[in-house]
VOBA-1610 file (N, C-alpha, C; in pm, whole numbers, padded with zeros to 5 digits, always signed):
BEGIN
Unk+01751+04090+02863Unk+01768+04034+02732Unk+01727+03887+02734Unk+01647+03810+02660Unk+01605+03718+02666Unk+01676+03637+02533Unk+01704+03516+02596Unk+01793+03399+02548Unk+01740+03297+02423Unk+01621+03387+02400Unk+01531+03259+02322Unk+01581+03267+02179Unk+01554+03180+02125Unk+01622+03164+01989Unk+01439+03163+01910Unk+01471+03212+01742Unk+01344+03177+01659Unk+01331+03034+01643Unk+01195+02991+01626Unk+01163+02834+01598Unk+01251+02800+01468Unk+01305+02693+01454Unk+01384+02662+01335Unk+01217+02614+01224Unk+01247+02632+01128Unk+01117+02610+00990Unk+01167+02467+00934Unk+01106+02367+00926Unk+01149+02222+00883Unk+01159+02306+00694Unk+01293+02209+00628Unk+01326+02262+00478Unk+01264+02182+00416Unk+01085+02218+00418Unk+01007+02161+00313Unk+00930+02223+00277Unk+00891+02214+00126Unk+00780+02326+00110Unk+00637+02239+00021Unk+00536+02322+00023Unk+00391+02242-00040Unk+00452+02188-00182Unk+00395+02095-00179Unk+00373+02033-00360Unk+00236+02005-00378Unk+00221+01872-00492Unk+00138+01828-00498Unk+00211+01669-00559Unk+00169+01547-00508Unk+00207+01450-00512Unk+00126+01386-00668Unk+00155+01384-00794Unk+00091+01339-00862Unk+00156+01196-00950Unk+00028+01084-00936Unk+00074+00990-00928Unk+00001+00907-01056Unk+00032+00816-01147Unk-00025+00811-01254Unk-00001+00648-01286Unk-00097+00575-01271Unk-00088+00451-01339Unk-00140+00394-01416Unk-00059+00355-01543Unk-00136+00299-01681Unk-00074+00185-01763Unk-00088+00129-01861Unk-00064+00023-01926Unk+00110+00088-01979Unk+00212+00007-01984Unk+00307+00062-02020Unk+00351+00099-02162Unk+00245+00098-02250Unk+00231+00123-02410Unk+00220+00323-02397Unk+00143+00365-02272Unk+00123+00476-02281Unk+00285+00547-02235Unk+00351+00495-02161Unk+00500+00541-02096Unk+00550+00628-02170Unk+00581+00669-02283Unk+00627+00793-02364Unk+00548+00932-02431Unk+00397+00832-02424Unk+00295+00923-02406Unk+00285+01008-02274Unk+00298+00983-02154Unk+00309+01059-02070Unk+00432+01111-02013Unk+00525+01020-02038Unk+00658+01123-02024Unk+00671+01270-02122Unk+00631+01267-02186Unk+00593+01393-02365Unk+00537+01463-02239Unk+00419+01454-02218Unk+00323+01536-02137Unk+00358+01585-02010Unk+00442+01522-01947Unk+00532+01547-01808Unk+00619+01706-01842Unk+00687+01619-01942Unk+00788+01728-02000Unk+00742+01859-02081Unk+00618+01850-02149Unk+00543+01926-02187Unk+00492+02019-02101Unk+00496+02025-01986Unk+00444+02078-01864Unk+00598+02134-01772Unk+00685+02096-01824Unk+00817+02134-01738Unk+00807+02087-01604Unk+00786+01921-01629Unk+00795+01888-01532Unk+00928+01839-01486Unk+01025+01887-01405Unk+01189+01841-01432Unk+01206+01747-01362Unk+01118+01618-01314Unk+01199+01495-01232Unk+01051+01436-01246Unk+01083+01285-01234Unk+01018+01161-01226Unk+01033+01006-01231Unk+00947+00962-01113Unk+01018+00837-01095Unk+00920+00720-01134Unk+00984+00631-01226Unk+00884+00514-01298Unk+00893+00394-01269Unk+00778+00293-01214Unk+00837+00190-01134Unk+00716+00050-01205Unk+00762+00007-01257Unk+00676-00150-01303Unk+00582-00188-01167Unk+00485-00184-01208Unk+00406-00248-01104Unk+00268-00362-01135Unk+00175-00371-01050Unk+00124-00517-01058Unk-00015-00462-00979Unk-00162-00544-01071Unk-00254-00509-00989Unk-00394-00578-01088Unk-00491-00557-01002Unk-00662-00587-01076Unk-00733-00444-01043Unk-00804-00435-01155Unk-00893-00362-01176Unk-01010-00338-01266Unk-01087-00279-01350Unk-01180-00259-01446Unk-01113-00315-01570Unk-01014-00312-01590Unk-00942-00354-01739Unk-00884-00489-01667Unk-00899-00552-01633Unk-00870-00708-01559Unk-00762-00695-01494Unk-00672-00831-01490Unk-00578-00840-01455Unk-00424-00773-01505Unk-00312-00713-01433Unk-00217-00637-01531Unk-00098-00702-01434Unk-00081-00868-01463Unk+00049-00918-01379Unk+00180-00931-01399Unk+00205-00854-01541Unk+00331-00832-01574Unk+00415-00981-01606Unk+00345-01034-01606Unk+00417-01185-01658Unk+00489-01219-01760Unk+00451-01127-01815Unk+00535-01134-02048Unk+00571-00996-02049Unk+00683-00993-02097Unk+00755-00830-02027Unk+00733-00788-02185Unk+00641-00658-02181Unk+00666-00586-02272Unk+00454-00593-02290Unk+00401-00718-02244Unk+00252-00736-02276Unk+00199-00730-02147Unk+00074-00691-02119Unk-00019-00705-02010Unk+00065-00651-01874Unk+00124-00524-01903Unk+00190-00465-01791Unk+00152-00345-01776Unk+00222-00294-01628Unk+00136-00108-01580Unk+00302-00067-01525Unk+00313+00044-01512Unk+00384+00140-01476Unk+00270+00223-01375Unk+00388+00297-01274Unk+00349+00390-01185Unk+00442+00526-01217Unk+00410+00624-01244Unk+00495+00749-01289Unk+00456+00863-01161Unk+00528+00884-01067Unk+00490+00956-01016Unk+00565+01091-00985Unk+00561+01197-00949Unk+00631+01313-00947Unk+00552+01461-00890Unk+00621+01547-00815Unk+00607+01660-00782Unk+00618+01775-00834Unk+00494+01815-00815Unk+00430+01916-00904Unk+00348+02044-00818Unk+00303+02144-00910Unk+00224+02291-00814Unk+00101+02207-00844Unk+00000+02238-00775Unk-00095+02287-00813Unk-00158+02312-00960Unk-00124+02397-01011Unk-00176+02453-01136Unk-00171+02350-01269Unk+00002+02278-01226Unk+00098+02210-01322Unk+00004+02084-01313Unk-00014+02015-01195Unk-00096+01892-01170Unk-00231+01908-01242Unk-00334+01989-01229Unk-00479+02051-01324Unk-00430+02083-01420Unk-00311+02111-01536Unk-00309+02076-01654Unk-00304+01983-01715Unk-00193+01854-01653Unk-00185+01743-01704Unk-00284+01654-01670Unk-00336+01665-01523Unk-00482+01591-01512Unk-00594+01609-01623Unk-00585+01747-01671Unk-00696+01799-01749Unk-00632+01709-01882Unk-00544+01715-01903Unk-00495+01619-02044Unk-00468+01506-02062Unk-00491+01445-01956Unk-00522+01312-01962Unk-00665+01292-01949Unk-00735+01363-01912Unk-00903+01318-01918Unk-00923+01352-02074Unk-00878+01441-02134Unk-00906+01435-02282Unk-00843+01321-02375Unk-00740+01256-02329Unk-00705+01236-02453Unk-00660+01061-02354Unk-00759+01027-02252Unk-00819+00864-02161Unk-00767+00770-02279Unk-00827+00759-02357Unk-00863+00628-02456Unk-00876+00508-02417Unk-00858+00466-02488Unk-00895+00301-02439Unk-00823+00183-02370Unk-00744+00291-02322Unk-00608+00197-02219Unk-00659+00242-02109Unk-00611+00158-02026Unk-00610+00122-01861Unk-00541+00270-01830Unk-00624+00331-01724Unk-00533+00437-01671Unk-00588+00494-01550Unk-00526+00532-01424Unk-00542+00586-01313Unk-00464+00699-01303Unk-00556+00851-01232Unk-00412+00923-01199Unk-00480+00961-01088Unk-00413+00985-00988Unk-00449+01071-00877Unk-00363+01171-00816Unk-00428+01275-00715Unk-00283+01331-00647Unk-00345+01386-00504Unk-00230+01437-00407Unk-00192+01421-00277Unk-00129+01573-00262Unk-00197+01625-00196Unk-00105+01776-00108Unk+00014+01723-00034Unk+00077+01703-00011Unk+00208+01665+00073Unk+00327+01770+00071Unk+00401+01762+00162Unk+00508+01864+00189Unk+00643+01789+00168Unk+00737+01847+00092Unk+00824+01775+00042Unk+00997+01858+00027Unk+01062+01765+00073Unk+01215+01812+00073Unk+01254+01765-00075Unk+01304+01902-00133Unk+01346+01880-00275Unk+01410+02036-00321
//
């Protein structure tokens, strides 16, 4: 009889890391769309940076600022809301990207 035990499985499973940064005028615009998608958690964090739309240093709270919205998502869920934000871009500052990562949740 052999003593060996099964490999224990680390308690994480695939996501997709999707991460979204834009002028903070859009912030309820994409929370709608989060939630529109059943997306049930997300975390929103003021942030600071240069890019194609200039500078976004958050200096006058409420003007010339970005948010980072980021949250875990499938696959499928991430290519809908990506797909709906390329339609409906406009003329605000906006980045989204995303990340395969394995995640305890």
């Amino acid at each position: 009889m052999s003593s060996e035990t099964a490999p224990v499985q680390a308690p994480v499973q695939a996501a997709v890391l999707l991460t979204i940064i834009s002028e903070t005028v859009l912030k309820d615009r994409i929370i709608q769309l989060l939630k529109g998608n059943s997306v049930s958690g997300y975390t929103i964090s003021q942030v600071q940076g240069e890019g194609g739309h200039g500078k976004r240093l958050g200096d006058i709270a409420g003007y010339n600022t970005n948010i980072e919205i980021k949250t875990l998502v499938s696959p499928e869920v991430s290519d809908a809301i990506l797909l709906a934000i390329k339609k409906n871009h406009g003329e605000h500052a906006l980045i989204a990207f995303r990340q395969n990562v394995e995640a305890l949740y």
